[in-house]
C-alpha positions in Angstrom: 31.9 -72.7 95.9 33.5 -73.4 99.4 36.5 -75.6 99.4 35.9 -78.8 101.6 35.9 -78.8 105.2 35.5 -81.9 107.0 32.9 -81.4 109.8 34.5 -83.9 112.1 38.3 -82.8 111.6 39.1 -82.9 115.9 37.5 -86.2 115.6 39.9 -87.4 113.1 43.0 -85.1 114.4 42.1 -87.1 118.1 42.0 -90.7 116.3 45.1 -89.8 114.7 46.9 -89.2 117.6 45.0 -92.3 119.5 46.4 -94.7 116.8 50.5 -92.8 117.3 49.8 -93.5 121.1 48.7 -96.9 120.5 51.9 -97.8 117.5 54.0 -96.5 119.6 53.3 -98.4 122.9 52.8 -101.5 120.7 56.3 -100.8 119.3 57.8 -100.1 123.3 56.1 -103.3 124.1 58.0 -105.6 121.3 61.1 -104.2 122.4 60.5 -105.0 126.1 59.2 -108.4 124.5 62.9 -108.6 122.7 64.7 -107.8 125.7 63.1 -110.7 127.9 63.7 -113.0 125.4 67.7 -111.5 125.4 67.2 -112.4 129.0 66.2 -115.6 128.7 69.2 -116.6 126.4 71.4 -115.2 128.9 69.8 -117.3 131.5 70.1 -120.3 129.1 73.7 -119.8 128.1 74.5 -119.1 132.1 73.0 -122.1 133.2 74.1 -124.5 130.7 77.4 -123.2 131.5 76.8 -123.8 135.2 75.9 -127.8 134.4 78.8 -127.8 132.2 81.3 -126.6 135.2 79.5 -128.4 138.2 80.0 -131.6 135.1 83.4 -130.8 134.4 83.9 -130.5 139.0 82.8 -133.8 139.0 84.7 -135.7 136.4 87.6 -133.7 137.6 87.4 -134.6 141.0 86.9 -131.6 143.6 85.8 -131.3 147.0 82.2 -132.6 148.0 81.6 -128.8 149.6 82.6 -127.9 146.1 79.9 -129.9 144.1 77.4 -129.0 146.5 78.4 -125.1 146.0 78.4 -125.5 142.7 75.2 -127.1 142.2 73.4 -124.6 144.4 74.3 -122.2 141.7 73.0 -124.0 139.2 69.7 -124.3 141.0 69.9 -120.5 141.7 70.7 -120.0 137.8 67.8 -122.0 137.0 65.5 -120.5 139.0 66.7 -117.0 136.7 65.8 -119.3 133.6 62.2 -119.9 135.0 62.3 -116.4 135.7 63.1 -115.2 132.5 60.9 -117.5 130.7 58.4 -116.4 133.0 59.2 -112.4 131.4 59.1 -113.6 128.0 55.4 -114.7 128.4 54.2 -111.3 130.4 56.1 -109.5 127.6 54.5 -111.5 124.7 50.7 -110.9 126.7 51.7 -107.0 127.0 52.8 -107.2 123.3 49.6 -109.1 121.8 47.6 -106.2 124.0 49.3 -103.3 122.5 48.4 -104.5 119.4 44.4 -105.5 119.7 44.7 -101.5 120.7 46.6 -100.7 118.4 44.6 -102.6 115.5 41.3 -101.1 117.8 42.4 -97.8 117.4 43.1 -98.4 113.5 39.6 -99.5 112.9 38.3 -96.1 114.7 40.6 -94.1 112.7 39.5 -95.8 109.1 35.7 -95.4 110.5 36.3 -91.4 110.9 38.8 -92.2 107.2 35.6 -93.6 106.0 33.2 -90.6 106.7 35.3 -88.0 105.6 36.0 -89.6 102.3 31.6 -89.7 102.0 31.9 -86.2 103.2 34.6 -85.2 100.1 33.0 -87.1 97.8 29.4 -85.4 98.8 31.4 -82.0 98.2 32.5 -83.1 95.2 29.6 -84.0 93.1 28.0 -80.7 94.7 30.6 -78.6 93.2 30.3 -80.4 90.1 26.1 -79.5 90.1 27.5 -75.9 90.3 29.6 -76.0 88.5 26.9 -77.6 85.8 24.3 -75.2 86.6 26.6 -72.1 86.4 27.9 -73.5 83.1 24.2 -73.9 82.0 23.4 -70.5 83.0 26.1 -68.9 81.1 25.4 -70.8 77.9 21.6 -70.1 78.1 22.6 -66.1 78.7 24.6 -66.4 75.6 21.6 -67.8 73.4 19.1 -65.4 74.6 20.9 -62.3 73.1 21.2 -64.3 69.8 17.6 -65.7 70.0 16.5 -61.3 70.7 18.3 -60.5 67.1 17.2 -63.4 65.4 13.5 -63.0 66.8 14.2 -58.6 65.8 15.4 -60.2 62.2 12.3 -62.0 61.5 10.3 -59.2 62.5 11.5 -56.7 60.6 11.7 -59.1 57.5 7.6 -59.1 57.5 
């Protein structure tokens, strides 16, 4: 009998590659969502380091142009912080995305998974009729010779 070929192989060979597309942006996209949040902790550690100086100006004693530069930068660092967070939520939106396509693109795979194991199996219990029948076939040729002697033996015995 023919060995098994799967009548919708480019289907499967295209969801294959559909789900690598769709893992591997998913996996870009967590990366990016890393990166904002390295961003962000930047922005954090900058700006509380920014209060912490402008603080430090204060108790110190400095200049009132000083303070006032000072604590424009901080605003300026905060505004990077609402930026940053701002990142980290686009990135985390991208990244939960990525992976309903990713998880989509699973699901059409296993469907295509799913047919071609019914497929195989199909193939397999025809191969085992076959293989049942040509089994049958060769036992019942070898009975029909001995049946012919043993039918010639009773014969000639009358």
């Amino acid at each position: 009998m023919k060995s098994f070929r799967f009548s919708l192989q480019a289907l499967l060979t295209l969801r294959q590659r559909q789900e690598n597309i769709a893992q591997e942006e998913y996996a870009r996209t967590l990366r990016s969502q890393r990166s904002a949040e390295s961003s962000l902790d930047q922005a954090d550690r900058a700006m509380t380091a920014g209060w912490a100086a402008l603080s430090q100006m204060v108790e110190n004693g400095c200049t009132v142009a000083d303070i006032t530069r000072q604590r424009d930068y901080c605003r300026l660092l905060a505004e990077q912080r609402d930026d940053a967070i701002k990142g980290v939520e686009v990135a985390k939106l991208h990244a939960k995305l990525a992976m309903q396509l990713m998880l989509d693109a699973r699901r059409q795979r296993e469907l295509v998974d799913k047919t071609r194991d019914k497929q195989h199996d199909r193939h397999l219990r025809l191969v085992q009729v076959a293989e049942h029948k040509f089994n049958d076939e060769m036992a019942a040729r070898r009975v029909m010779p001995m049946l012919s002697l043993t039918c010639l033996h009773s014969t000639a015995e009358i």
